[in-house]
C-alpha positions as CSV (number, residue, x, y, z in Angstrom):
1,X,-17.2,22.9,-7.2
2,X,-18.2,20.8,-4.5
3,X,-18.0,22.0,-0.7
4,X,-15.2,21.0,1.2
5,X,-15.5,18.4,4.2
6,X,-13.5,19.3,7.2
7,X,-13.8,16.4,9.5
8,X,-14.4,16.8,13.1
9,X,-15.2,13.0,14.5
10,X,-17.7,13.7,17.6
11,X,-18.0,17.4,16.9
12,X,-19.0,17.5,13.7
13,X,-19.0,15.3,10.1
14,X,-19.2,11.6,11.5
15,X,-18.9,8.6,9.4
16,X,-22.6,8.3,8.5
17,X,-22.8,11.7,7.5
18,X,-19.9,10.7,5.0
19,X,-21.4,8.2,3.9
20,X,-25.2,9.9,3.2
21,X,-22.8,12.4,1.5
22,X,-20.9,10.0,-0.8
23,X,-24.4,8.4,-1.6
24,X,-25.4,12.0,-2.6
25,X,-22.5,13.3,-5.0
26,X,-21.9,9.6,-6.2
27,X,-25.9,8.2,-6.1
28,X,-25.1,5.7,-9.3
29,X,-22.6,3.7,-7.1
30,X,-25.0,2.5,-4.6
31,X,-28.0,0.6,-5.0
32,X,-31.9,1.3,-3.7
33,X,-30.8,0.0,0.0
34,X,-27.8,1.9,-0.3
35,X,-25.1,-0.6,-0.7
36,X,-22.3,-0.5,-3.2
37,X,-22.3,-1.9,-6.3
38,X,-19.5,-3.3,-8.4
39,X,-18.7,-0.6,-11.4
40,X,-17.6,-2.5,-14.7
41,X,-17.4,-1.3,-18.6
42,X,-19.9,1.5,-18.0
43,X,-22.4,-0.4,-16.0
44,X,-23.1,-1.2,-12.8
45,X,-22.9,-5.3,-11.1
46,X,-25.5,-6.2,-8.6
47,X,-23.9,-8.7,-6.8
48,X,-25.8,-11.9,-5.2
49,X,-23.7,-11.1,-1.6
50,X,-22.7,-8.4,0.4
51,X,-20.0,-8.2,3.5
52,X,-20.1,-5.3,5.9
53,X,-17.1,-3.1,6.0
54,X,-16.0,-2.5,9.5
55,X,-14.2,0.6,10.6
56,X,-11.0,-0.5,13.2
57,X,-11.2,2.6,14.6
58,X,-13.8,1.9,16.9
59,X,-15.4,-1.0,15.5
60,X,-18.5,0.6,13.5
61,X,-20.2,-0.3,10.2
62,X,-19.1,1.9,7.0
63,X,-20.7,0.0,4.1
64,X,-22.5,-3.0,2.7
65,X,-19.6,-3.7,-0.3
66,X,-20.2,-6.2,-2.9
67,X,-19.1,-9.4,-2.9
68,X,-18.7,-11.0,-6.5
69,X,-18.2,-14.6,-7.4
70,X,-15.6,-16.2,-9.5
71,X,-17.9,-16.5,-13.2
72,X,-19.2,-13.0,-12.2
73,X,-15.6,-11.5,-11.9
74,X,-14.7,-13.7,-15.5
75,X,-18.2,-12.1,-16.8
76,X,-16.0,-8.5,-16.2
77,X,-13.3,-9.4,-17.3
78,X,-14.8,-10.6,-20.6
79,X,-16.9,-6.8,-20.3
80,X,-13.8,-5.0,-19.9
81,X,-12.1,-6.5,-23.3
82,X,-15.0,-5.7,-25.2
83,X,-14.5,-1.8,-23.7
84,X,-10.8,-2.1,-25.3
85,X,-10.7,-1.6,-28.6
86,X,-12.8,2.0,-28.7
87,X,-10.4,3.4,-25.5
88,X,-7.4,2.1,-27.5
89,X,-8.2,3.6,-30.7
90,X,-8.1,7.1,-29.4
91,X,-5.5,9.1,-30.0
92,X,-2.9,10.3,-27.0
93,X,-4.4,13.8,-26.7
94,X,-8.3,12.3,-26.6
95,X,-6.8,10.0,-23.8
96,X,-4.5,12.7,-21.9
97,X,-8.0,14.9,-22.1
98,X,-10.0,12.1,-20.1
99,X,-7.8,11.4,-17.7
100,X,-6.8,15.0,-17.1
101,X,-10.6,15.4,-17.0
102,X,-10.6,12.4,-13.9
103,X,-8.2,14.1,-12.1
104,X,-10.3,17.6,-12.3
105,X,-13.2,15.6,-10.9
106,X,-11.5,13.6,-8.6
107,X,-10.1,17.3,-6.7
108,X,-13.6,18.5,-6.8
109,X,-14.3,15.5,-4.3
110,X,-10.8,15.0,-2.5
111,X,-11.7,16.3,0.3
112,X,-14.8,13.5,1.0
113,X,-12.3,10.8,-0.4
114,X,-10.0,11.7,2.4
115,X,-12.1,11.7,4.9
116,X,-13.8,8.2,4.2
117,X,-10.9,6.7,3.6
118,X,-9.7,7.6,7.2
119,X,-12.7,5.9,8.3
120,X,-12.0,2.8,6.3
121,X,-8.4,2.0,6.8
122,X,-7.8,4.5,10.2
123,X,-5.4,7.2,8.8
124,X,-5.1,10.1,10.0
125,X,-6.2,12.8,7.7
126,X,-2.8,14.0,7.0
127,X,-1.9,10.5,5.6
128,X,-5.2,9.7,4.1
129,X,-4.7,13.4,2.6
130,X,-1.1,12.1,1.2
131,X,-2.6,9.2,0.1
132,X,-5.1,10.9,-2.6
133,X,-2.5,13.9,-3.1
134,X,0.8,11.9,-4.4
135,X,-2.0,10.0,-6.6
136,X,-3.3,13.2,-7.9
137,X,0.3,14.6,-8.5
138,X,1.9,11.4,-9.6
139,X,-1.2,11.1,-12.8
140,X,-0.7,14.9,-13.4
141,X,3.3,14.4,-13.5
142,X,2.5,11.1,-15.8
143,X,0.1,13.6,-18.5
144,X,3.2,16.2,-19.0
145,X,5.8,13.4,-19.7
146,X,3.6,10.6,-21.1
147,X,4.3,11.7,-24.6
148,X,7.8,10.9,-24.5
149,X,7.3,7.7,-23.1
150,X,4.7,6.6,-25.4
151,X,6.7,7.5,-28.3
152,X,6.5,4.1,-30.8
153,X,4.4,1.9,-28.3
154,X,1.4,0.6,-28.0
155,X,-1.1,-0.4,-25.5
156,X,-1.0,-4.5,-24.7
157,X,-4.3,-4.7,-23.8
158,X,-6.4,-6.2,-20.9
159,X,-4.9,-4.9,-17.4
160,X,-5.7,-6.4,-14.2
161,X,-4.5,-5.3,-10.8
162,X,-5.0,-6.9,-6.9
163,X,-3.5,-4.4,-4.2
164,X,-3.1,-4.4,-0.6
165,X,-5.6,-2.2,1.1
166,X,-2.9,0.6,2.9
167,X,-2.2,3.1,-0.4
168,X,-5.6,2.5,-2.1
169,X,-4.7,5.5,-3.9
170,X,-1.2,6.7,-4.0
171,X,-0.5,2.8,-5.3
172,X,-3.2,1.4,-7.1
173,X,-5.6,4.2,-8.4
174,X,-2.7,5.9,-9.8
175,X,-1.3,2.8,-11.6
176,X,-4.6,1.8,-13.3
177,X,-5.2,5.7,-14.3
178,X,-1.5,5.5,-16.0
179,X,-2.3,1.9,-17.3
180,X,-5.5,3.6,-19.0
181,X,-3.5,6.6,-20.1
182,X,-0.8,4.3,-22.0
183,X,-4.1,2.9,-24.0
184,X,-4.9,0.0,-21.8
185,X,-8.4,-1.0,-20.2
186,X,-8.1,-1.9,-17.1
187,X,-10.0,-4.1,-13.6
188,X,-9.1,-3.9,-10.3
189,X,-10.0,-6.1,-7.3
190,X,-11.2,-3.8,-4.7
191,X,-8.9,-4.6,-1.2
192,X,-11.5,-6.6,1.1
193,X,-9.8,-5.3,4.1
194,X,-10.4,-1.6,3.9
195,X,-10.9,1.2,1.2
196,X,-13.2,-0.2,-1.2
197,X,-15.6,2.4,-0.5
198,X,-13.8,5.0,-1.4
199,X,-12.0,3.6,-4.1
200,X,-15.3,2.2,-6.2
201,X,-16.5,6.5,-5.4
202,X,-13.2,7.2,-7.2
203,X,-13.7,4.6,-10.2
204,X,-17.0,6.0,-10.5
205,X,-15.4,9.6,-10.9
206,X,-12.8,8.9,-13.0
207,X,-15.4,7.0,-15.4
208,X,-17.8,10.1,-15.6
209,X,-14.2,11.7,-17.2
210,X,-14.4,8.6,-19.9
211,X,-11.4,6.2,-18.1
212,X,-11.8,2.9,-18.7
213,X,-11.3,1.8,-15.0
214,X,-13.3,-0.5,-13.6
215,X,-13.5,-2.8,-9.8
216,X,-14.3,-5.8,-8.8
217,X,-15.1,-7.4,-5.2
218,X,-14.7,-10.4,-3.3
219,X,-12.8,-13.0,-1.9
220,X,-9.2,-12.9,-3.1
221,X,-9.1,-16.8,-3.1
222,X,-12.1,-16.9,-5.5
223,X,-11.0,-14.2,-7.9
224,X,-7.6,-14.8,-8.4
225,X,-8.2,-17.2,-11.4
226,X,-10.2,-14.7,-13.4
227,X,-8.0,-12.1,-12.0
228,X,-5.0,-13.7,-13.5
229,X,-5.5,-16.9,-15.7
230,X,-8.1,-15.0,-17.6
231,X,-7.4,-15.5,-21.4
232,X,-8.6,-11.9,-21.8
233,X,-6.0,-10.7,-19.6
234,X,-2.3,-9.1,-21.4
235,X,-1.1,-8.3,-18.0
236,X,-1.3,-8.3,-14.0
237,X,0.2,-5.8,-11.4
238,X,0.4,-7.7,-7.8
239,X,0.8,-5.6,-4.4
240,X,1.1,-7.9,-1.8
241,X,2.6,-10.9,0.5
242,X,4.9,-13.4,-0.4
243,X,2.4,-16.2,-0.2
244,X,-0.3,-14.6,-2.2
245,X,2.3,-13.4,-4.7
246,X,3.9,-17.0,-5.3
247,X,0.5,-18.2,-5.9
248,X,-0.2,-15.6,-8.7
249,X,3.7,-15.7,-10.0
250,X,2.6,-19.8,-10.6
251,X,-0.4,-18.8,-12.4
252,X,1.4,-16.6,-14.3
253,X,4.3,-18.4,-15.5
254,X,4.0,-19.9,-19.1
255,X,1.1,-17.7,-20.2
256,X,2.8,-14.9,-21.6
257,X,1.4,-12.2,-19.8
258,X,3.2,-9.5,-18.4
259,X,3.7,-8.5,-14.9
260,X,4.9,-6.6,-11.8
261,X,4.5,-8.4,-8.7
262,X,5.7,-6.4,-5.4
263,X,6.0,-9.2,-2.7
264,X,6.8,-8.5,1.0
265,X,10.5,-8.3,3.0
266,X,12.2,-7.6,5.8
267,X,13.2,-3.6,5.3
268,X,16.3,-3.9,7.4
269,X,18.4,-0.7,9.0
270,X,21.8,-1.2,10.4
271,X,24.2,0.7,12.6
272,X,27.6,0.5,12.8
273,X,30.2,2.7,13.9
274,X,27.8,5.9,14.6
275,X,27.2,8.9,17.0
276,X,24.2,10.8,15.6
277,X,22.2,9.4,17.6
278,X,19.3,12.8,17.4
279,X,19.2,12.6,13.9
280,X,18.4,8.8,14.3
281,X,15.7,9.5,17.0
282,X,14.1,11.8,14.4
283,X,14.4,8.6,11.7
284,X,13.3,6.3,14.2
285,X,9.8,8.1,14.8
286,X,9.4,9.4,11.5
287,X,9.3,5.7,10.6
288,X,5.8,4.9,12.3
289,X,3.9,6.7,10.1
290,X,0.9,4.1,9.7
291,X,1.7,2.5,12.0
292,X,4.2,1.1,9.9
293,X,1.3,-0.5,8.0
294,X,3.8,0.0,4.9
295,X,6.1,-2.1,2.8
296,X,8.5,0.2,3.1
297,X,8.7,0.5,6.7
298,X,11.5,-0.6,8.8
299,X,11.3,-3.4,11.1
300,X,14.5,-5.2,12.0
301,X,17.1,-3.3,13.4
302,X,20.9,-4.8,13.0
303,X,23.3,-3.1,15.6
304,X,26.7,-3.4,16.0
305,X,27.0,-4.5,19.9
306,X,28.8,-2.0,21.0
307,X,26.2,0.5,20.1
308,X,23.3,-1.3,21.7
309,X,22.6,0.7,25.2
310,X,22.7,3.6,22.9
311,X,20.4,2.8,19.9
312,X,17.9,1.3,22.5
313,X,18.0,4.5,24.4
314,X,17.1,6.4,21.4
315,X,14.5,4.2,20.3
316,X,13.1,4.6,23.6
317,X,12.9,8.1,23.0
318,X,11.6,8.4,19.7
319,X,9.0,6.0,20.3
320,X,8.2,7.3,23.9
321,X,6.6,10.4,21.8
322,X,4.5,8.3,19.9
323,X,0.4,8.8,20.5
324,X,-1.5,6.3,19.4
325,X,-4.9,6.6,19.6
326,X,-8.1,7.6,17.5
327,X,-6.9,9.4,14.3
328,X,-9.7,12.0,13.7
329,X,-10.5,13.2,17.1
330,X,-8.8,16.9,17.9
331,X,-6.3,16.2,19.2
332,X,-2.7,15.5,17.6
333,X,-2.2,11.1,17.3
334,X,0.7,10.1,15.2
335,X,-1.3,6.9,14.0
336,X,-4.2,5.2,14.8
337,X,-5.7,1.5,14.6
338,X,-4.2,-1.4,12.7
339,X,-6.2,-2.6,9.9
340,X,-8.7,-4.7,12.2
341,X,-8.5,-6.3,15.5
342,X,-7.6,-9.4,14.0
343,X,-4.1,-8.0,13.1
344,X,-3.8,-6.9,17.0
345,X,-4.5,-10.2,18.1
346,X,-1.6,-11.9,15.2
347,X,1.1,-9.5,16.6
348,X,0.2,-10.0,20.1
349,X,0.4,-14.2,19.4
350,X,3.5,-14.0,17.2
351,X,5.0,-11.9,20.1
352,X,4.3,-14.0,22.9
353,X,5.7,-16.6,21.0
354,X,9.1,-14.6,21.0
355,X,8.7,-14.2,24.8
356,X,8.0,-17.7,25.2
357,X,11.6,-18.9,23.2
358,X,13.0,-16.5,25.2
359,X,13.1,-12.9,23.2
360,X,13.4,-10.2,25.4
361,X,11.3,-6.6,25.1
362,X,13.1,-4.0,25.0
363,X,10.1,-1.0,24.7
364,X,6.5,-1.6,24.8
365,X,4.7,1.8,24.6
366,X,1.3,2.6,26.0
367,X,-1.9,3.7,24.0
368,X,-2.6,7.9,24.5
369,X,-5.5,7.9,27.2
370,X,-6.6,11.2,26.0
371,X,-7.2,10.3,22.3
372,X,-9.9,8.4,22.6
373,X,-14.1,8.7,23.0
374,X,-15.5,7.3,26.5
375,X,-16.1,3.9,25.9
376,X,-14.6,3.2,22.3
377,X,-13.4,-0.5,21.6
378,X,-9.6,-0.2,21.2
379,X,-9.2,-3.7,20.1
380,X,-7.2,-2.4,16.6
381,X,-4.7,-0.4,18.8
382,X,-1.2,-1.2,19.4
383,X,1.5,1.0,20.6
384,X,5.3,0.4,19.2
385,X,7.2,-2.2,20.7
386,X,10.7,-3.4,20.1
387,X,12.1,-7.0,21.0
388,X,15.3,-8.7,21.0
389,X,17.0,-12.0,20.9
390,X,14.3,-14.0,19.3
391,X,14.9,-17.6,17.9
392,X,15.6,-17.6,14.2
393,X,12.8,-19.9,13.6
394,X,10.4,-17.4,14.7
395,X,8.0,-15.9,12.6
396,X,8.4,-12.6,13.7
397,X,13.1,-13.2,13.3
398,X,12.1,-14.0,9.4
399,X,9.1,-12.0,8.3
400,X,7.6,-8.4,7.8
401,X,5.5,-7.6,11.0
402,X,3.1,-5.1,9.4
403,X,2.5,-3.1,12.3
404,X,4.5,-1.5,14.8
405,X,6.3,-3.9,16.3
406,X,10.4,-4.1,15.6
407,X,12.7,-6.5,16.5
408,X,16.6,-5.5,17.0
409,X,19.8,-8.0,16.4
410,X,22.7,-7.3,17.7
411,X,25.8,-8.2,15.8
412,X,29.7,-8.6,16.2
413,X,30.7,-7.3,12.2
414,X,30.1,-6.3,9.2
415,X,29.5,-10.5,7.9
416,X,27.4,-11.2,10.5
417,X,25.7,-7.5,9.6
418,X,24.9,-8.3,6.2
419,X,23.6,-11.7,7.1
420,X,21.2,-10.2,9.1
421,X,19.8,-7.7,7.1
422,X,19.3,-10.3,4.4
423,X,17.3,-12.4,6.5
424,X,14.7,-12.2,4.2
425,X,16.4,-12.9,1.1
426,X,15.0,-9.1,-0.6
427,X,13.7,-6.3,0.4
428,X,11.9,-3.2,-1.3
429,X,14.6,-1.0,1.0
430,X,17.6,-1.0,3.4
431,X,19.7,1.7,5.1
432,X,23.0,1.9,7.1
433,X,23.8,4.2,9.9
434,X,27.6,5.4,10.1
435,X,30.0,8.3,10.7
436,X,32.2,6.1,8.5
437,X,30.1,7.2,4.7
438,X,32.7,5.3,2.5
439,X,31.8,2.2,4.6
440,X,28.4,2.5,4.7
441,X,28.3,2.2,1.1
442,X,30.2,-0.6,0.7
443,X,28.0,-2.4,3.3
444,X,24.9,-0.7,1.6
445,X,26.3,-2.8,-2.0
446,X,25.7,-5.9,-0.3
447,X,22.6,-5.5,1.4
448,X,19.8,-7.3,-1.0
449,X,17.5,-4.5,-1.4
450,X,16.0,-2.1,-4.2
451,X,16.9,1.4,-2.5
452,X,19.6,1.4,-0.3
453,X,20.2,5.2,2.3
454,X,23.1,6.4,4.2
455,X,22.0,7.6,7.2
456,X,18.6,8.0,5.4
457,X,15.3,6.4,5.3
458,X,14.0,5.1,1.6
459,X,10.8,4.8,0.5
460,X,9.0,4.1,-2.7
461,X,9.4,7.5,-4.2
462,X,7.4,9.5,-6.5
463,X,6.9,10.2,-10.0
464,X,9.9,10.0,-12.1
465,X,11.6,7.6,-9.9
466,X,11.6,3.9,-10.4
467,X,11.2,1.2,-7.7
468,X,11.1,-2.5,-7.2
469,X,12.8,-5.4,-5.2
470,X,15.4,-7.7,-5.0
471,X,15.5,-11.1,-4.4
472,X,12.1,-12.5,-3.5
473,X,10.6,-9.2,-2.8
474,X,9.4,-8.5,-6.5
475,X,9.0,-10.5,-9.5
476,X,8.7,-9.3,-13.0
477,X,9.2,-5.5,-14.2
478,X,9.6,-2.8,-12.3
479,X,7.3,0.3,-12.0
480,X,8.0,4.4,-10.9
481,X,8.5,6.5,-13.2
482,X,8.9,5.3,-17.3
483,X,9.0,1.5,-16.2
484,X,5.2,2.0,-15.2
485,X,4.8,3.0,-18.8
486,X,7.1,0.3,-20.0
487,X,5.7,-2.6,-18.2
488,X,2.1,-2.4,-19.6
489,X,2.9,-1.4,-23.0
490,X,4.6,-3.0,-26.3
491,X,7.7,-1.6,-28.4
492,X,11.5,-1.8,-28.4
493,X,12.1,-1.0,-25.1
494,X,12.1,-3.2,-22.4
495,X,11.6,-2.0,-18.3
496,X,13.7,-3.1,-16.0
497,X,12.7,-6.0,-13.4
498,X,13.3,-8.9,-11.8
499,X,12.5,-11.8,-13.8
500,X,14.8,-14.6,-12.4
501,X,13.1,-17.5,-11.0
């Protein structure tokens, strides 16, 4: 068993000392200068580039990650096939055994996985920790019921999947260890914005256990052709934006593969005809976990007009007790940086934009003084702000902010309510606030998203529970629970999905 890491940033473990560490357990992973190399079919890719991976929380180098070019990425793909046939040929027990065995090995190192990816993509450690955790449970939950699901399918083959860079593990890890464990080989593109570090240390793990996995890395414009119009490739799993998903649902269409593509929406909550206004404050903060760097996160807030002076009051409140500031110092910060300073900088123009049609700001917190080291850039910091009266044409009116910034519409009934929540024509998730519960559910059937609460938040749920989109949000079949299983294998059953369009 490997020693445990407990990270104390400034007094204690620091970044490079992660890093010397990871380069210790993990030595095959990293060249002679120490920079990562790509892991594919059992062997190792030197790439001809390299990009340095930059921590946002104060700026610092991490890593030297690979950087792989589109023939090289093809050359992978083409590896990865050629893995197939042994991996699929084994029975389910030999596969349950190797995968169990990757999870084994993957808890003898969870404690550095957390820690790094904190660095990388500025978690805290409780939500890096939750990040590698509901991974770890999630494949464990999928070994005790995987029998059952398998029952009279097969594997289809060939599994690619590109991922946004927030849930590295809780998202993407765990779906290509359950792609593998239904019979599949499967490549990933490594997220270029954060967490490929830890995530190649992890695919170098889970192969020591015999997992087929392997990871790619570059630019997603260059690999997105052998990353989906690969020949080679039976099927594609997409976390991302709209943009980047229509591009791949285009590729896709025609070829026969299947799919699951998550797309961005707005994640609308709306209140009508309410008085628990303390159990909404505790909603309302719980809902910047990340920074709401999620795509389940809540955004637009839809308020009947009446109840405005007293929703903004407790948004105030909740958000007032927000601290925002370097996530692994000792002292107690709710969230830290946004992915890069480059985010910062996109919120900050898309909201003087509002300000400039005439959008009105109703909160704008302030970063916590305290939490951070004497003289540490704080250019990927941004405290919660909430707006008002924007200009439907905005950006920020019709899109998913992806950061902490929330924009509230006021509205005159339960028409005008809907309308407004469905600005985004689907969502991953709604909710509606009301004393009035047979209401809210009516209002909740007409709201165009996946989950819909009462007086709850949603999120994308665990284990045996399935999850998707509607409208534009998601193409293709659903995942969670048995669709995961179902979407990347062949037999009678079909998963749900969305495959209008």
């Amino acid at each position: 068993m490997e020693q445990r890491i407990v990270v104390r940033e400034a007094r204690g473990v620091d970044r490079k000392q992660l890093v010397a560490e990871a380069k210790r357990r993990v030595t095959e992973a990293f060249d002679a200068g120490g920079r990562l190399l790509s892991p594919v079919a059992g062997s190792w890719i030197h790439p001809a580039g390299f990009y340095t991976a930059i921590a946002s929380i104060d700026g610092g180098a991490i890593a030297e990650l690979p950087t792989l070019s589109a023939p090289a990425v093809a050359g992978a793909v083409e590896a990865v096939q050629r893995e197939l046939p042994a991996w699929a040929e084994r029975s389910l027990a030999e596969r349950i055994d190797a995968v169990r065995r990757a999870t084994l090995i993957l808890r003898e190192h969870r404690d550095l996985l957390v820690a790094l990816l904190a660095w990388e993509i500025g978690k805290t450690l409780k939500t890096a920790g939750n990040d590698v955790d509901r991974c770890l449970v999630g494949v464990e939950w999928y070994l005790g019921e995987c029998a059952r699901m398998l029952e009279g399918r097969r594997p289809i083959g060939v599994v690619s999947n590109i991922a946004s860079w927030n849930y590295p593990f809780s998202v993407l890890l765990m779906t290509m260890l359950v792609q593998a464990l239904a019979g599949n080989a499967v490549i990933a593109k490594s997220p270029a914005q954060g967490g490929g570090l830890s995530l190649t240390l992890a695919v170098a793990l889970a192969r020591r256990a015999g997992v087929p996995l392997s990871l790619v890395g570059g630019r997603g414009r260059d690999l997105t052709e052998p990353l989906v119009g690969h020949s080679a490739l039976a099927g594609v799993a997409f976390v991302g934006g709209r943009a980047n998903g229509a591009a791949v649902l285009d590729r896709l269409r025609g070829t026969g593969k299947r799919y699951a593509l998550e797309m961005e929406g707005v994640n609308a909550y709306a209140v009508t005809a309410f008085s628990d206004w303390a159990g909404l404050e505790k909603q309302i903060r719980a809902g910047f976990e990340y920074g709401k760097q999620r795509c389940t996160a809540y955004t637009r807030w839809v308020v009947e007009r009446s109840l405005v002076p007293s929703f903004v009051e407790t948004y105030a409140r909740a958000a007032s007790s927000i601290r925002v500031g370097h996530p692994l110092l000792d002292v107690a910060v709710d969230f830290g940086p946004l992915i890069n300073a480059a985010k910062v900088d996109e919120l900050g123009t898309r909201i003087r934009e509002a300000r400039a049609l005439g959008a009105e700001t109703l909160f704008e917190g302030t970063l916590a003084e305290d939490a951070f080291l004497p003289d540490q850039s704080r250019a990927a910091y941004l405290a919660p702000t909430l707006l008002t009266g924007l200009a439907p044409q905005l950006d920020l009116y019709q899109r998913e902010p992806f950061g902490p910034v929330d924009v509230l519409v006021a509205v005159d009934s339960d028409d005008e309510l809907v309308r407004e929540a469905n600005v985004s024509s689907g969502a991953l998730v709604a909710s509606v606030a009301t004393d009035d519960v047979a209401r809210g559910e009516r209002l909740a059937a007409r709201l165009m998203a996946f989950k819909t609460g009462i007086n709850a938040l949603r999120s994308r749920g665990d284990k045996e529970e399935a999850f998707g989109g509607r409208g534009a949000s998601w193409h293709g079949s659903f995942v969670g629970g048995t669709n995961l299983v179902l979407a990347f294998t062949d037999g009678d059953a079909r998963c749900e999905g969305n495959f209008g369009g």
